[in-house]
Every structure is written in C-alpha cells, then in structure tokens.
N, C-alpha and C positions, 0 to 999 in steps of 0.2 A: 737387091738386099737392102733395109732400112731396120736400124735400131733406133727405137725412141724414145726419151727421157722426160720425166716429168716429177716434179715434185710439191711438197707445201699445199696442195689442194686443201687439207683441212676440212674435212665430210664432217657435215652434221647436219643433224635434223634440223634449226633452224636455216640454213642455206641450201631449200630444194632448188636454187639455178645452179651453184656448184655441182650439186648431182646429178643434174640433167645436163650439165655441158657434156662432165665427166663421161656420161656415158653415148652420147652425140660422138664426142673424140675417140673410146673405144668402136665404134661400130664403124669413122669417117675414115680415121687413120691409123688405129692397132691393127682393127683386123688383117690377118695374116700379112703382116709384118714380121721380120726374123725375131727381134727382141722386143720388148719395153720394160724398161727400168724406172720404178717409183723409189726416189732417192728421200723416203722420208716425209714425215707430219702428211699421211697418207689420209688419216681421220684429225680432229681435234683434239681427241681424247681418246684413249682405248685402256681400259679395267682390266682387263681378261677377255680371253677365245669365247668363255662359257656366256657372256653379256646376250649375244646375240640377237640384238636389238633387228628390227624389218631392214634399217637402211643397211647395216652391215652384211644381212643375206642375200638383199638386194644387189649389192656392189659385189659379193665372192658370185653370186648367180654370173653376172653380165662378166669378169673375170674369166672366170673358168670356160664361157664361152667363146673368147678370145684364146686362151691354152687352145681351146678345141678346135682352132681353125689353124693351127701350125705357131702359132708366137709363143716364144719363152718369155713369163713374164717372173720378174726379179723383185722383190721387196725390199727394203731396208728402213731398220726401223729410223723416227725423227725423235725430235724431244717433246713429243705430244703424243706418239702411239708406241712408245718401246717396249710396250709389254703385249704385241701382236706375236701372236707363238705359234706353233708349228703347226698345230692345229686349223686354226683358220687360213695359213697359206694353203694346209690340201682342199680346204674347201674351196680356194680361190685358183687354186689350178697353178699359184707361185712357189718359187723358191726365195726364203728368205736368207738377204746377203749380210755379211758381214761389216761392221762398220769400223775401217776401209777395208776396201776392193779391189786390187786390180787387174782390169781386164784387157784382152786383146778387144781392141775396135777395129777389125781390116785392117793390121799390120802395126797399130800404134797403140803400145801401151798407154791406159788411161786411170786413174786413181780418180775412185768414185769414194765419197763420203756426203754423210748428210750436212753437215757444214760447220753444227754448232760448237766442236769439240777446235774449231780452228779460230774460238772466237777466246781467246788466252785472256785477254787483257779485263773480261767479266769476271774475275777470281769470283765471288760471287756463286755465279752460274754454274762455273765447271764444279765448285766445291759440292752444288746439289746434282749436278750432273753426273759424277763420281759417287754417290748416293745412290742415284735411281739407278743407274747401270751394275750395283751391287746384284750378282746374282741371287745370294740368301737374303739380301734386303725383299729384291722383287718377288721369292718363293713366299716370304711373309705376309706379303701381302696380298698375293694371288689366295693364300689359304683364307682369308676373310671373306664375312658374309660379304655377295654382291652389294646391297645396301649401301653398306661402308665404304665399299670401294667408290659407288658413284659418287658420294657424298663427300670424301676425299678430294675424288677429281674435282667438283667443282671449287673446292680449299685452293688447291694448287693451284688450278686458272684466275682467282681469282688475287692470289697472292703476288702471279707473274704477273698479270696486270700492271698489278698496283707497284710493283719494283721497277715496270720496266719503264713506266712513265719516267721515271726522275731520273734515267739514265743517257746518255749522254749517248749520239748515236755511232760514234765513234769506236765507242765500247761495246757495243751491239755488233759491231762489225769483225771480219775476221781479219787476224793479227799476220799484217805482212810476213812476216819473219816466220811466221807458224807454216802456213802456207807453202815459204819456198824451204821450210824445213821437213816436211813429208813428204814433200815432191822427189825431195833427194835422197829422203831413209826410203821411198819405194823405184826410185831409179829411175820416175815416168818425167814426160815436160807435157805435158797433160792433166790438167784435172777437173773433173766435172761436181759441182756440188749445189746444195741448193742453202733452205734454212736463211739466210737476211735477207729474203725480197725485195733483192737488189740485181735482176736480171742482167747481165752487162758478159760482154768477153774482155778480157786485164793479160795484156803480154806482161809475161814477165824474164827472168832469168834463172835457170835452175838446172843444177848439174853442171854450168858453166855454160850451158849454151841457149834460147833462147824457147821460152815454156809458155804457155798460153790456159788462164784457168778460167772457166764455163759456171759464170752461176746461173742456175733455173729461178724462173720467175714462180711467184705464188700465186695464186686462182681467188683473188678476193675479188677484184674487177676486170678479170681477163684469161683467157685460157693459151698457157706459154707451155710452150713444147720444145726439145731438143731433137733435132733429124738428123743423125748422121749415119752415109753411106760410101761405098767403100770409093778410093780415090777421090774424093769432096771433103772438103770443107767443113766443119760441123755448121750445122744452118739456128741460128735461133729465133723461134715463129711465138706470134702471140695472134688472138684474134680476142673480141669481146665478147664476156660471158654471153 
C-alpha cells in the first residue's frame, strides 16, 4: 500500500516539460497506487471548469486513467487554481478536498493543507485571499464571459508578481505559531502542506508532544513527491524535470 503527495506543479502551456514529467510520474509511480493527493496550484491559473483548454483535457484524460487502474486521487484547491469545481474533478476521476483535511495515513492522523492560509504574517495576502475564497465573490465571476475571466487572470499574476518581489522572504513563509496553532485545533502531530517551495521536514512541538510538518516541493526544476506507506516513515523524493 503507497499514498502519494504532490503539489505546486503549476500546468501551463508555456512549460510542456512540467507536463511531460507530470504525466512520466502518473504512469512511473501513481499507477495503481492506493491514493495520490495534489495538495494545490495544480495549474497556474484556472478561470472556470467550462475553460477547457487541450492541456487541461489532456491532464483529467491521463487522471482519470490512473482512478481507472484502482488509485483514489484527491484534489485540493491552491491559491492559483481555487476555482477548479466539481465538474472537472468528475472528468478527472478525483475528489475534491477540503482545505484542511484530516486524514487517516496507516494509523496516523495527518492535517493536509495547501499552505498559503498558514502564511499569517502576509496580512496583504490573506486580506485578497479571504476575497477569492468568497463563495458569491467566485459565483460572480464564474458568471462572466470567458474572455474576461482570462484577461483577469493574467491582472492577477501579474499584480502577484510584481507584490511579491518587494517582499521579504520571511513573510512569504509560513507563520510558526500558525502552524502549531491548527495542529492543535485538529488534534494531529502531523502535517503535510505545500505552497512556499521550500521542500524540507521541521520537528516541531504540538499538543505537548513532539509533531513533525512535511512541506512539498514545487516542480519548476525538479519533480518532488511524498511516499508514505504504512509502518515507514514518510520518504521525501525529488528527481530532475
């Protein structure tokens, strides 16, 4: 039994080696695997289900034929595709999670999030992030022509950009105290997240006794995976795009 975790890939059309890894890693190491979990910024960007661009059918195709070989695979949206909706998970053969999560791993509870909401200290961020995650905000804007929507997202990337330069990396990073503060409103010493591509395992302290939280690496120059199986260890692997 193997569940595996991956996140921050960021699919787009300009990075066909990201999508050719992407789908190398479903065929090397998802197929019929028990789980895999994309913990977020799955794409770069995501408008709406109805977009349905080639790479996006492309990616629920090779998906859904991973479901079809026995793996549950789990979605969760990031803060570059949170308006992925229910719609394109049944085309991909996933279920999408909740952000947070917690799940049995083989006996050990684990609090899955995509990361950015642990990043406190970007007041900034969370104040547009409490924004986007507005349900009638995102109904508003799913009802706009497609057009506008693309034209939007390229506003928005281009706005993050330019904010996130002048930010200090500190502040980009997630807020200690936040951290062993969910660990303890969900009762786990476990957590798995991704979003600061800053792949690393951090013992910490949480609940009073000692907790251990798992960031995933991002896929700009390297394809990083989470392997964990039962009685082991969680393993964290990378290999080059």
């Amino acid at each position: 039994m193997t569940t595996l975790f991956i996140s921050d890939l960021h699919l787009e059309e300009s990075r066909p080696d990201i999508t050719d890894a992407f789908l190398a890693f479903l065929k090397d190491k998802a197929h019929g695997v028990e789980r895999l979990y994309i913990l977020g910024d799955f794409f770069e960007a995501w408008i709406g289900d109805d977009e349905r661009t080639p790479l996006q059918e492309q990616v629920a195709a090779a998906l859904r034929e991973v479901n079809a070989s026995g793996t549950e695979i789990f979605l969760m949206h990031g803060n570059r595709d949170f308006l992925i909706g229910q719609d394109y998970c049944e085309r991909a053969g996933a279920t999408l999670l909740d952000d947070p999560t917690v799940v049995d791993l083989y006996g050990t509870p684990t609090l899955l999030m995509h990361g950015d909401s642990l990043c406190t200290a970007d007041v900034e961020y969370q104040k547009f992030r409490a924004n986007m995650r507005n349900p009638q905000w995102q109904q508003m804007i799913l009802q706009r022509p497609l057009a506008d929507r693309q034209q939007m997202a390229r506003q928005l990337r281009e706005i993050s950009m330019a904010k996130n330069q002048g930010k200090e990396e500190t502040i980009m990073d997630v807020t200690p105290e936040e951290v062993v503060r969910e660990m303890e409103a969900h009762g786990v010493q476990r957590l798995i997240h991704g979003h600061t591509h800053r792949p690393a395992e951090h013992e910490l302290e949480a609940n009073g006794q000692p907790a251990k939280r798992i960031v995933l690496g991002d896929w700009h120059t390297h394809v990083w995976w989470l392997t964990v199986q039962p009685g082991q260890e969680p393993v964290l692997q990378k290999q080059p795009l």
